[in-house]
DSSP file (Angstrom, degrees, kcal/mol; ACC not computed):
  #  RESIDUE AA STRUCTURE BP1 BP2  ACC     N-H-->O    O-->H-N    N-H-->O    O-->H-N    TCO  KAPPA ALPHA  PHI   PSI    X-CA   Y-CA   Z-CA
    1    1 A X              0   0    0      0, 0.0    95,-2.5     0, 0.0     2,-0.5   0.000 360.0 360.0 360.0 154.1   -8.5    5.5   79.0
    2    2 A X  E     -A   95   0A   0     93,-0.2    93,-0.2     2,-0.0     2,-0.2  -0.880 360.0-168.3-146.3 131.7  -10.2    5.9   76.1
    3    3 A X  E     -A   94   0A   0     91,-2.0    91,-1.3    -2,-0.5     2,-0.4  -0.489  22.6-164.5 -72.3 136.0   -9.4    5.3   72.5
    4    4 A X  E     +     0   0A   0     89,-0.3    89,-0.2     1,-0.2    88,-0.1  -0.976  45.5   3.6-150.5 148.8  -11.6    6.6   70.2
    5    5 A X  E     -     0   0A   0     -2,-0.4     2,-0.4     1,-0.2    -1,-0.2   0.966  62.2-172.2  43.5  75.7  -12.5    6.3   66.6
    6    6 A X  E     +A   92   0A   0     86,-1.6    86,-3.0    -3,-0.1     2,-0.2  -0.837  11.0 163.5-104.4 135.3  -10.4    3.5   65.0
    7    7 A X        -     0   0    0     -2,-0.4     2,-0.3    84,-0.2    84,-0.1  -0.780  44.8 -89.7-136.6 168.1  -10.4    2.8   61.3
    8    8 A X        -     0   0    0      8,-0.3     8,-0.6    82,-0.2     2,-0.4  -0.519  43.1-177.3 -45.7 111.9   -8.3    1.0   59.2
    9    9 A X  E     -E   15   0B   0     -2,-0.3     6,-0.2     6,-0.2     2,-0.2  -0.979  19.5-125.2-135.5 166.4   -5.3    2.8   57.8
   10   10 A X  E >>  -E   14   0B   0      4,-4.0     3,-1.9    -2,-0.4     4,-0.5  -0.583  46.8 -89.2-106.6-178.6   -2.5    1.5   55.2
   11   11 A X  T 34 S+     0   0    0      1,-0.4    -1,-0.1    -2,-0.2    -2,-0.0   0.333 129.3  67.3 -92.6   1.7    1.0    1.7   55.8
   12   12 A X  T 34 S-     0   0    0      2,-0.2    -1,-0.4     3,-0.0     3,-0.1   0.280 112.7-116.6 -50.5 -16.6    0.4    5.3   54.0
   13   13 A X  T <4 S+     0   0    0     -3,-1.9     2,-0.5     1,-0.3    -2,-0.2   0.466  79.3 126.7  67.7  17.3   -1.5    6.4   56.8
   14   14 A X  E  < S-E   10   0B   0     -4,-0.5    -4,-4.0    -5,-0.0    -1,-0.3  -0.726  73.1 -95.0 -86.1 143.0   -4.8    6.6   54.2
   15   15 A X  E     -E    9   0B   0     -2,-0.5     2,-0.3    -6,-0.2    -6,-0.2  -0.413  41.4-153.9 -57.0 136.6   -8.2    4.7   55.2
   16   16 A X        -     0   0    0     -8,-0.6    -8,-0.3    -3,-0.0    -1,-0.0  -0.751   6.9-150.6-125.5 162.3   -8.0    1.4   53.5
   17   17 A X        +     0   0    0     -2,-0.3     6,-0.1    71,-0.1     5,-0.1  -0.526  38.5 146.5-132.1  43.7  -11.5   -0.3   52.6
   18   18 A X        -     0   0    0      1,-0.1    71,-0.1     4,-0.1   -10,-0.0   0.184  54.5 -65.1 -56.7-152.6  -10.6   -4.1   52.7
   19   19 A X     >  -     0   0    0      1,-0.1     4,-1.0    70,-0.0     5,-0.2  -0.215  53.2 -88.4 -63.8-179.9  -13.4   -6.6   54.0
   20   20 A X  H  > S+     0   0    0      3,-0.1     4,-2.8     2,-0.1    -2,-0.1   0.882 124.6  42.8 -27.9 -55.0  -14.8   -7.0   56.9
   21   21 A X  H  > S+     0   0    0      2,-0.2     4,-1.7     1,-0.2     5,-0.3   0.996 113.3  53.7 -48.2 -60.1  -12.4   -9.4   58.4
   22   22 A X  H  > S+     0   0    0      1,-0.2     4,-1.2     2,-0.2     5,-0.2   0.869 114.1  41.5 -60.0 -28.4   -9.6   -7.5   57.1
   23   23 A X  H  X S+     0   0    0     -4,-1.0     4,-2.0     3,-0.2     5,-0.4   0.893 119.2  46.1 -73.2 -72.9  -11.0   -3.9   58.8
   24   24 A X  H  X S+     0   0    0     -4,-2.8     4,-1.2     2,-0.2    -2,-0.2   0.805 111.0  48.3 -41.4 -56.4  -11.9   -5.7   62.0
   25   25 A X  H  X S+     0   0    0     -4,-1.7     4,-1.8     2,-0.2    -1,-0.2   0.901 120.6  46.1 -49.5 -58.0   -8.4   -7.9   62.4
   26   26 A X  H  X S+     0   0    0     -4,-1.2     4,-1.7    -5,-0.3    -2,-0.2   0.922 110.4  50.3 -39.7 -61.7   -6.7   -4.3   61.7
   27   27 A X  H  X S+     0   0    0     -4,-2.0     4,-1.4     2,-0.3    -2,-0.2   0.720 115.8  36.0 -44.2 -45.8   -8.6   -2.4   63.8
   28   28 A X  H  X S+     0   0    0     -4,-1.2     4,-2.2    -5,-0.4    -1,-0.2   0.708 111.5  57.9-106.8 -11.1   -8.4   -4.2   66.8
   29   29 A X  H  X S+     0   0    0     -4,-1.8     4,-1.4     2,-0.2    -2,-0.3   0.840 115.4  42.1 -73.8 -36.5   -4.6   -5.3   66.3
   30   30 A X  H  X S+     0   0    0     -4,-1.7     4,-1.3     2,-0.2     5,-0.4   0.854 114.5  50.4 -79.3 -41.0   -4.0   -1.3   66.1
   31   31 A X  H >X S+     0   0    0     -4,-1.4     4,-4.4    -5,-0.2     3,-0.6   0.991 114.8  46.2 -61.0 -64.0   -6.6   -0.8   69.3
   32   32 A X  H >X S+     0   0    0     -4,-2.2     4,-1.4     1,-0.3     3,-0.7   0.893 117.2  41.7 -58.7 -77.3   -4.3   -3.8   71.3
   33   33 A X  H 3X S+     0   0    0     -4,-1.4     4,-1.0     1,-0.2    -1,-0.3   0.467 109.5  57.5 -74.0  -6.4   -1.0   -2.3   70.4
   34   34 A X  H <X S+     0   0    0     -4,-1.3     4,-0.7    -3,-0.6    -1,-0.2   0.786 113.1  47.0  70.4 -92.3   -2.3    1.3   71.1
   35   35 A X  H X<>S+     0   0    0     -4,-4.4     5,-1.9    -3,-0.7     3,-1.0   0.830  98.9  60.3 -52.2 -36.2   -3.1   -0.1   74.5
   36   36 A X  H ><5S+     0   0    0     -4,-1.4     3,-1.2     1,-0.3    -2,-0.2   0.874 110.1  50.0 -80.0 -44.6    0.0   -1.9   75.3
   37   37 A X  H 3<5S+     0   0    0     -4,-1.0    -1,-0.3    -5,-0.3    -2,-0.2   0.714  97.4  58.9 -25.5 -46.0    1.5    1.4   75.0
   38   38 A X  T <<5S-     0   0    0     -3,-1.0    -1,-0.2    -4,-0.7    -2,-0.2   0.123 125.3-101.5 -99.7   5.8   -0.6    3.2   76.9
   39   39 A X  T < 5S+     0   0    0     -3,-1.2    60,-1.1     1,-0.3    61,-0.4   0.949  95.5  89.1  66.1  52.9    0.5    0.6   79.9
   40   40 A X      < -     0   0    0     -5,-1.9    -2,-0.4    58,-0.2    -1,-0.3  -0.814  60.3-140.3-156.9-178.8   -3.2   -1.5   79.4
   41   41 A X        -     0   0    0     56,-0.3     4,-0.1    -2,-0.2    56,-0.1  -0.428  32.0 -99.6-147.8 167.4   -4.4   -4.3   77.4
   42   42 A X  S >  S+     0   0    0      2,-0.1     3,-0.7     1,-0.1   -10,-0.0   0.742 118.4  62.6 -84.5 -27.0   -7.1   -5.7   75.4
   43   43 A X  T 3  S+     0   0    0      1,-0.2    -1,-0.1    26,-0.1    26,-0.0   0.731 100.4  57.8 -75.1 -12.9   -8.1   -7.9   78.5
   44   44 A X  T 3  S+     0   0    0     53,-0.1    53,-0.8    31,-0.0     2,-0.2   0.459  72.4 124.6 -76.7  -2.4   -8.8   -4.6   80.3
   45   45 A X  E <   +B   96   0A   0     -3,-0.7    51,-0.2    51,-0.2     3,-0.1  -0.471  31.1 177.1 -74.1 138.1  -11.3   -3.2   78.0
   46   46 A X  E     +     0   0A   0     49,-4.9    30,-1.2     1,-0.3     2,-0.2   0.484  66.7  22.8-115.4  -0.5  -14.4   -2.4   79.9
   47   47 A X  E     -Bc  95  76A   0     48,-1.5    48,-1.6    28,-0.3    -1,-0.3  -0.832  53.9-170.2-166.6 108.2  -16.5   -0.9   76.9
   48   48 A X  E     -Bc  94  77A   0     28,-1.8    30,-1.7    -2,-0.2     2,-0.4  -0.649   7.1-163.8 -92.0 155.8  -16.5   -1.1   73.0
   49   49 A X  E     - c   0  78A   0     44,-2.0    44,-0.5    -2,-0.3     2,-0.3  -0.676  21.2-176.0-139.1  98.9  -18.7    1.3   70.9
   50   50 A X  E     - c   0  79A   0     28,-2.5    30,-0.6    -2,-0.4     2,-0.3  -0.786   9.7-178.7 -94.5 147.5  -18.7   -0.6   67.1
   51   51 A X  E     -Dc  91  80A   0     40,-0.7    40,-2.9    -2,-0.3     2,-0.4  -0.901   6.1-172.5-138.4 142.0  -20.5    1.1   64.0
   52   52 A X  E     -Dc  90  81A   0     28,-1.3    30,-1.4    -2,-0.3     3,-0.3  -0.890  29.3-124.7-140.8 149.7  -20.3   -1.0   61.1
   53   53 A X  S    S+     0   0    0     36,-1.1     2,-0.3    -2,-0.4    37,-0.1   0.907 101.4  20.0 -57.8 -35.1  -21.6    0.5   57.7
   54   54 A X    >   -     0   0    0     35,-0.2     3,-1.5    27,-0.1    -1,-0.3  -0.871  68.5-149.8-145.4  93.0  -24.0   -2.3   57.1
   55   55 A X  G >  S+     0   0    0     -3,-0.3     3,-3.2    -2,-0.3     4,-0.3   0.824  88.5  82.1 -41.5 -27.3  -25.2   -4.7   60.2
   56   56 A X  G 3  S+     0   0    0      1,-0.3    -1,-0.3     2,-0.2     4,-0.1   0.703  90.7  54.6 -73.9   7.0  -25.6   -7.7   57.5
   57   57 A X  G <> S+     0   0    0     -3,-1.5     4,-1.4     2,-0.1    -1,-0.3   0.051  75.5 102.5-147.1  51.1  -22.2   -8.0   58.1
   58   58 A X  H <> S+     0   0    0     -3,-3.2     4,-3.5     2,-0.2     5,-0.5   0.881  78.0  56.3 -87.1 -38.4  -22.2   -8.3   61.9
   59   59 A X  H  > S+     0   0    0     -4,-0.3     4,-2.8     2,-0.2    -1,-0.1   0.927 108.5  46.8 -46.0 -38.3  -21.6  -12.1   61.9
   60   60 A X  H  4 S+     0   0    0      1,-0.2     4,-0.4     2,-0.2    -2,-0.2   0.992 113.0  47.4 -78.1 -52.0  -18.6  -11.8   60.0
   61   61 A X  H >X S+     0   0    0     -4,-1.4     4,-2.3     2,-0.2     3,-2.2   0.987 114.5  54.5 -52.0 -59.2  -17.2   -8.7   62.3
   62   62 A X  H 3< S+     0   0    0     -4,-3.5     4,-0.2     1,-0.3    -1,-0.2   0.996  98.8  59.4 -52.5 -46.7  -18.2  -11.1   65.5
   63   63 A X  T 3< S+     0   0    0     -4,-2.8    -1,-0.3    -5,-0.5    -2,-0.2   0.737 112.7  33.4 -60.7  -4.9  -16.5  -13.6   64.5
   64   64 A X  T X> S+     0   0    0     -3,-2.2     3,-1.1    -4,-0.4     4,-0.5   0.681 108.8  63.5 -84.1 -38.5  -13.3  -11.8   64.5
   65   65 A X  G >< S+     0   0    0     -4,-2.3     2,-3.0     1,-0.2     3,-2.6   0.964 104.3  52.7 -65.4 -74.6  -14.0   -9.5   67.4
   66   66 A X  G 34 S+     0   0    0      1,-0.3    -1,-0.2    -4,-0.2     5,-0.2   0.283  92.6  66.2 -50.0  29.3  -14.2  -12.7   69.8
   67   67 A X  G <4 S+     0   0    0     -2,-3.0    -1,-0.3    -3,-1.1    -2,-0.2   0.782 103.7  45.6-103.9 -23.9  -11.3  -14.0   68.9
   68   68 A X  S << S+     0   0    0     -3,-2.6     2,-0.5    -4,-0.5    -2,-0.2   0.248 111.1  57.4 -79.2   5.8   -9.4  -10.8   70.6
   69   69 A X  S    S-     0   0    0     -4,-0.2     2,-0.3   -26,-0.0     5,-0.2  -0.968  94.5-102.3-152.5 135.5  -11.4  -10.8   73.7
   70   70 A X    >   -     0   0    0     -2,-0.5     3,-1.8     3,-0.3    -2,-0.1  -0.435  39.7-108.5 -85.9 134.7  -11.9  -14.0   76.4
   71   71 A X  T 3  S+     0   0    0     -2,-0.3    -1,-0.1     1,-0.2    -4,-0.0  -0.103 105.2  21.0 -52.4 154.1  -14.8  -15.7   76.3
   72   72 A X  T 3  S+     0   0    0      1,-0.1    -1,-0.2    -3,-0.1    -2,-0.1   0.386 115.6  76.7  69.9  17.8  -17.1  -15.0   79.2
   73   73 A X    <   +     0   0    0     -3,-1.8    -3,-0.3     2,-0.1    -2,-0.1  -0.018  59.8 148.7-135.5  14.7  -15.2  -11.9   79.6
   74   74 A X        -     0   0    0     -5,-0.2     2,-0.2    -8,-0.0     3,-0.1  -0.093  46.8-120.1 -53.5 149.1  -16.6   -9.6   76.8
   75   75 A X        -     0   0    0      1,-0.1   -28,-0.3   -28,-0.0   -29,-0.2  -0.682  46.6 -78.0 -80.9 158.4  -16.5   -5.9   77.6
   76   76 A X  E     -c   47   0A   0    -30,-1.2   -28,-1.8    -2,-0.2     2,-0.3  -0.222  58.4-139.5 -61.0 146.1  -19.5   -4.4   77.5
   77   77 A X  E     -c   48   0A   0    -30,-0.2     2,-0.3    -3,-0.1   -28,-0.2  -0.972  28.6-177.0-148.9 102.3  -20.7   -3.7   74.4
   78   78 A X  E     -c   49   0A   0    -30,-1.7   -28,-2.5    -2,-0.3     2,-0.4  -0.850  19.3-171.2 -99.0 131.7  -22.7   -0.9   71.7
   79   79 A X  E     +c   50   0A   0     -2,-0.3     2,-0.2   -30,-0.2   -28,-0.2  -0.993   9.8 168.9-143.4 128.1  -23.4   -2.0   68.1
   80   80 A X  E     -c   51   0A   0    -30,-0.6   -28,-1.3    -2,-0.4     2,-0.4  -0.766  33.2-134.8 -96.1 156.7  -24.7    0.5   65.4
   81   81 A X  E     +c   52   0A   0     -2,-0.2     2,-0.3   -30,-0.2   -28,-0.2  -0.993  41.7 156.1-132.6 122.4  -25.1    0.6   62.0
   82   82 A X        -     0   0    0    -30,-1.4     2,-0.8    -2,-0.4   -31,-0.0  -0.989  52.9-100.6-139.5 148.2  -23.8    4.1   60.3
   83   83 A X        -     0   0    0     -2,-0.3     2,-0.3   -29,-0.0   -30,-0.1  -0.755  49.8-151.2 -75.7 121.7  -22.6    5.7   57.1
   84   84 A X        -     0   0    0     -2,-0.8     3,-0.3     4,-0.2     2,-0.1  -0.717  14.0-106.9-106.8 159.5  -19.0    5.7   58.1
   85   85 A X  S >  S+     0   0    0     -2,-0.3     3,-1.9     1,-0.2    -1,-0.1  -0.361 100.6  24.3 -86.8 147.8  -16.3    8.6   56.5
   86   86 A X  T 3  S-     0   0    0      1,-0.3    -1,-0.2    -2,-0.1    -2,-0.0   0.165 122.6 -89.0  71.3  -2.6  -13.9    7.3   53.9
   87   87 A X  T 3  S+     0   0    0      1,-0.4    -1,-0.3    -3,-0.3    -2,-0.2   0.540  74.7 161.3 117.1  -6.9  -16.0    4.9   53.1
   88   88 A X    <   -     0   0    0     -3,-1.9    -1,-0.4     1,-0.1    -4,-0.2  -0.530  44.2-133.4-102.4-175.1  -14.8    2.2   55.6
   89   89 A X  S    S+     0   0    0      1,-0.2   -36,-1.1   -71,-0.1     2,-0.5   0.699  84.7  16.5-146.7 -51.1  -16.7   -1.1   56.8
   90   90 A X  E     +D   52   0A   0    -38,-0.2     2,-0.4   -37,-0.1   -82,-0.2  -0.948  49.6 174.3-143.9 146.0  -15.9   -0.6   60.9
   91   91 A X  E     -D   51   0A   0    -40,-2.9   -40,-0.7    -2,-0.5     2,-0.5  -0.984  16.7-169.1-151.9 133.9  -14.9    1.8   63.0
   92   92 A X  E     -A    6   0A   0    -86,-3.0   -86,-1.6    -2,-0.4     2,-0.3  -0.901  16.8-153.4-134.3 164.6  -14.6    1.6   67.4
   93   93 A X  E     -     0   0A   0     -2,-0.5   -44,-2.0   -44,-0.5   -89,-0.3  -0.959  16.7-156.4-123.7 154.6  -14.2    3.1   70.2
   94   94 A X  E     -AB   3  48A   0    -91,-1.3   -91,-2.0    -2,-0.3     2,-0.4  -0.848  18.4-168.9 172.0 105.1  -12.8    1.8   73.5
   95   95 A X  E     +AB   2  47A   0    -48,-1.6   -49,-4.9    -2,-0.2   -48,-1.5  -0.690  29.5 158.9 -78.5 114.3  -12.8    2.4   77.0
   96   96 A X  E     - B   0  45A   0    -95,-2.5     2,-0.3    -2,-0.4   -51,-0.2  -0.864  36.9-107.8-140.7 171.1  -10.2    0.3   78.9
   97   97 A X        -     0   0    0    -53,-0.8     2,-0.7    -2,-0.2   -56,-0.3  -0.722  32.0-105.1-113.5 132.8   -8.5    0.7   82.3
   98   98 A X    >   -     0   0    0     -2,-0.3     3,-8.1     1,-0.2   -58,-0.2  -0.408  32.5-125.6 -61.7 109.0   -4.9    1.7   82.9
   99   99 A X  T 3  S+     0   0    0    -60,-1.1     4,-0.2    -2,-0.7    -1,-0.2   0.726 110.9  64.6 -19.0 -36.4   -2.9   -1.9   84.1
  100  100 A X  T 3  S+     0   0    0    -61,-0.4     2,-0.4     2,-0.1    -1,-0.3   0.676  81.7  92.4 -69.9  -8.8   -1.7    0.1   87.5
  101  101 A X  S <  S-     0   0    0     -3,-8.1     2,-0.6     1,-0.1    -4,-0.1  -0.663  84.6-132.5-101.4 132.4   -5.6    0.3   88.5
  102  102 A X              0   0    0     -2,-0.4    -1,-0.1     1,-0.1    -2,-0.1  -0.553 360.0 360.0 -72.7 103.9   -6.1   -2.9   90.7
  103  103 A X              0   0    0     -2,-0.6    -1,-0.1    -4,-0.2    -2,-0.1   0.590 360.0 360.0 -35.9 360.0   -9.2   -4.5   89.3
């Protein structure tokens, strides 16, 4: 399945512009439950595609993104630097496999 575009939005359903952290933690807590929905998981993701406005603040986005994802078991992975729409900080996309499919 694939999820695609994820931004930030506040409980208004408008694009919020916190920090990093706070975009990244959002983002991939909305990606995970999203999935869980969709009957798959965050351990099933087999491919992110990340754009971050401004790469000088790729340490601080890694260090959040591995906290969702088990070590020695990242998904494969595309990292860009873009002017992103509304202005916010990260934005992904994510190709993950349906729970039923027997790895």
């Amino acid at each position: 399945m694939l999820l695609s575009g994820q931004i930030l939005f506040d409980a208004d359903n408008k694009p919020h512009c916190g920090t990093i952290e706070e975009q990244t933690h959002a983002v991939l807590q909305r990606i995970s439950t999203t999935l869980e929905g969709l009957g798959s998981s965050l351990r099933r993701v087999v491919k992110t595609t990340v754009w971050l406005s401004d790469l000088a603040n790729f340490a601080a986005f890694n260090q959040i993104y591995t906290l969702y994802f088990q070590e020695g078991a990242y998904p494969a992975r595309s990292q860009v630097e873009a002017k992103l729409v509304f202005g916010v900080a990260v934005e992904i996309v994510v190709l993950a496999i349906d729970d039923s499919v027997s790895p």
